[in-house]
C-alpha positions as CSV (number, residue, x, y, z in Angstrom):
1,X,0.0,0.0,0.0
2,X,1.3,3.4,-1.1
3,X,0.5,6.2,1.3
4,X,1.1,9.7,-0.3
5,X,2.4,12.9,0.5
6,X,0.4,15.8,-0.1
7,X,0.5,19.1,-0.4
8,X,-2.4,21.9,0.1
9,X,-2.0,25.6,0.2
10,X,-5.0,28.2,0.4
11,X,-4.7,31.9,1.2
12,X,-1.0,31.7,0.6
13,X,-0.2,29.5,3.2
14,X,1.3,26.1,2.5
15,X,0.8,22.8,4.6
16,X,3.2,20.3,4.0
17,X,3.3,16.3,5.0
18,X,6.4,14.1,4.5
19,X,6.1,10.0,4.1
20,X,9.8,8.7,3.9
21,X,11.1,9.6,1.2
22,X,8.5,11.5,-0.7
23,X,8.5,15.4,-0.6
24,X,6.4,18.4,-2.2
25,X,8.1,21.7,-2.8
26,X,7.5,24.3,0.0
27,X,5.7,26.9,-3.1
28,X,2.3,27.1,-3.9
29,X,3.0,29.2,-7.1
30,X,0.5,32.6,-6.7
31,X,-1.8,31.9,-3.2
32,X,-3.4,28.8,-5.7
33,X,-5.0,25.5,-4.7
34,X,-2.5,23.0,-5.3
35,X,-2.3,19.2,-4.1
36,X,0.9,16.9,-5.1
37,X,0.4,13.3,-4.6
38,X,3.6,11.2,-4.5
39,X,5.4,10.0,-5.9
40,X,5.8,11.9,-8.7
41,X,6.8,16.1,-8.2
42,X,7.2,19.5,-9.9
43,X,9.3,21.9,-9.4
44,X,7.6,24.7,-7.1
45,X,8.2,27.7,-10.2
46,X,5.8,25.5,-12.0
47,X,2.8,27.0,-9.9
48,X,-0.2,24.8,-10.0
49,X,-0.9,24.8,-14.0
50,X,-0.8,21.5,-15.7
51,X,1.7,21.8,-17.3
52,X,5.0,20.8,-16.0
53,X,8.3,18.5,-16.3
54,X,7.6,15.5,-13.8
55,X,10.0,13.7,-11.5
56,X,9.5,10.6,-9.5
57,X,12.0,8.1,-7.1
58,X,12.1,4.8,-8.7
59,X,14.6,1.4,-7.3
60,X,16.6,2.1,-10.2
61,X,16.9,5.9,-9.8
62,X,14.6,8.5,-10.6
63,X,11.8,9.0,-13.5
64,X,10.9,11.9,-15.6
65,X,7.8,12.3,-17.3
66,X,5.7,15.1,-19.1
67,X,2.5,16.3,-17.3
68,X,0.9,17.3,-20.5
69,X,0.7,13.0,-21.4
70,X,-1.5,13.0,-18.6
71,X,0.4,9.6,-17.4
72,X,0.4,8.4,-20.9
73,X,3.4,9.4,-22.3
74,X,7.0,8.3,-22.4
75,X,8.8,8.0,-19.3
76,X,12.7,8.2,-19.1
77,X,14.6,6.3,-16.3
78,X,18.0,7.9,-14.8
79,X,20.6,5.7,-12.4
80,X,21.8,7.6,-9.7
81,X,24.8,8.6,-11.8
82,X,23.4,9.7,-14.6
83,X,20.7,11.3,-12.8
84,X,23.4,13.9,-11.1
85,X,24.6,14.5,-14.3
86,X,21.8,15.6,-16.0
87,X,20.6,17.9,-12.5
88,X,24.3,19.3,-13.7
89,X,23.6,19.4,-17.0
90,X,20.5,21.3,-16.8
91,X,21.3,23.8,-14.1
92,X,24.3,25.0,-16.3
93,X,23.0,24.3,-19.9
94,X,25.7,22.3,-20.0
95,X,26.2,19.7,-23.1
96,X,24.1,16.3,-22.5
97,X,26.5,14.1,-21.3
98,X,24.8,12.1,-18.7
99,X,24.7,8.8,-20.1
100,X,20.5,9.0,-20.5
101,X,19.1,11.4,-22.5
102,X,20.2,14.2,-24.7
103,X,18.9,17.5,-24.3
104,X,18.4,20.1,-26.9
105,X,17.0,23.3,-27.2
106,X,14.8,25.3,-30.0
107,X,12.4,28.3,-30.6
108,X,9.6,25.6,-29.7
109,X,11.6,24.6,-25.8
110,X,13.3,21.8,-25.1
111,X,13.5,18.5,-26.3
112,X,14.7,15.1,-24.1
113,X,15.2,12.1,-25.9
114,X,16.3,9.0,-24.3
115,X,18.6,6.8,-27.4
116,X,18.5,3.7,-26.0
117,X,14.2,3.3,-25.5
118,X,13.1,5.8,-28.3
119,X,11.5,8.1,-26.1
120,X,11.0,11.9,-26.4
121,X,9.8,14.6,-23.9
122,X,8.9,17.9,-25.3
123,X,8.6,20.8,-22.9
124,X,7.8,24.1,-23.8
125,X,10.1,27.3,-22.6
126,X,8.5,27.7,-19.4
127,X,8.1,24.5,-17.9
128,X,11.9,23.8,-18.7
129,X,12.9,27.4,-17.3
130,X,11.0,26.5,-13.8
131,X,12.5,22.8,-13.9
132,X,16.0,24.5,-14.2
133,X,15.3,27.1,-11.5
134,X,13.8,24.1,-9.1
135,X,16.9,22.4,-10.1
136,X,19.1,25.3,-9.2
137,X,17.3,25.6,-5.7
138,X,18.5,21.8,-4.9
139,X,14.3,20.5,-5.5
140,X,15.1,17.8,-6.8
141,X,18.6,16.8,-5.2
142,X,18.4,13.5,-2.9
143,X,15.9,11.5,-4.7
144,X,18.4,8.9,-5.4
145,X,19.7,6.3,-2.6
């Protein structure tokens, strides 16, 4: 059984609830109504629109995921190690390196594709720019054992 962590902020004011591992970003993005349910997160400059770039802790590492597939889509699994890459990678705008994916960038936002499974992520300008700036703020840091 899988008890979640949840997040729910009215007025401004956030409550927050922690099970192991699992954590929600201490933002609620504009005073909105916003409830996370683990395992999978956003970073908190994504606000509460539905639109966002996904992380989740998996056994093997961590998984990353497109919001807009509405759990549909492609999902691309990092190790440990090639998760910290790519957290370096994308703080930086550094050259995809990471082992996982490879990153590039266009008028239309950001493209990940993952050569070894086929699988592509397209995120638009904004919801890559508030995954880097969660990414910058250590959001998503420690999801790996």
């Amino acid at each position: 059984m899988i008890t979640p962590a949840w997040r729910d902020s009215t007025g401004g004011e956030t409550a927050v609830r922690e099970v192991g591992r699992w954590r929600t970003s201490s933002y609620t993005g504009n005073g909105s109504n916003c409830v996370e349910v683990a395992p999978w997160r956003t970073s908190s400059y994504s606000g509460a629109g539905p639109n966002c770039v996904e992380v989740a802790p998996a056994p093997s590492g961590v998984l990353l995921r497109d919001t807009k597939d509405h759990g549909t889509g492609p999902v691309v699994t990092f190790t440990a190690a090639q998760w910290a890459a790519f957290l370096r990678e994308a703080a930086t705008a550094a050259t995809s390196a990471n082992g996982a994916v490879s990153v590039e960038h266009d008028g239309a936002g950001t493209r990940v594709s993952a050569a070894p499974t086929g699988a592509v992520l397209r995120f638009t300008p904004g919801e890559w720019a508030a995954f880097r700036n969660g990414v910058r703020d250590g959001e998503f840091d420690g999801l790996t054992a």
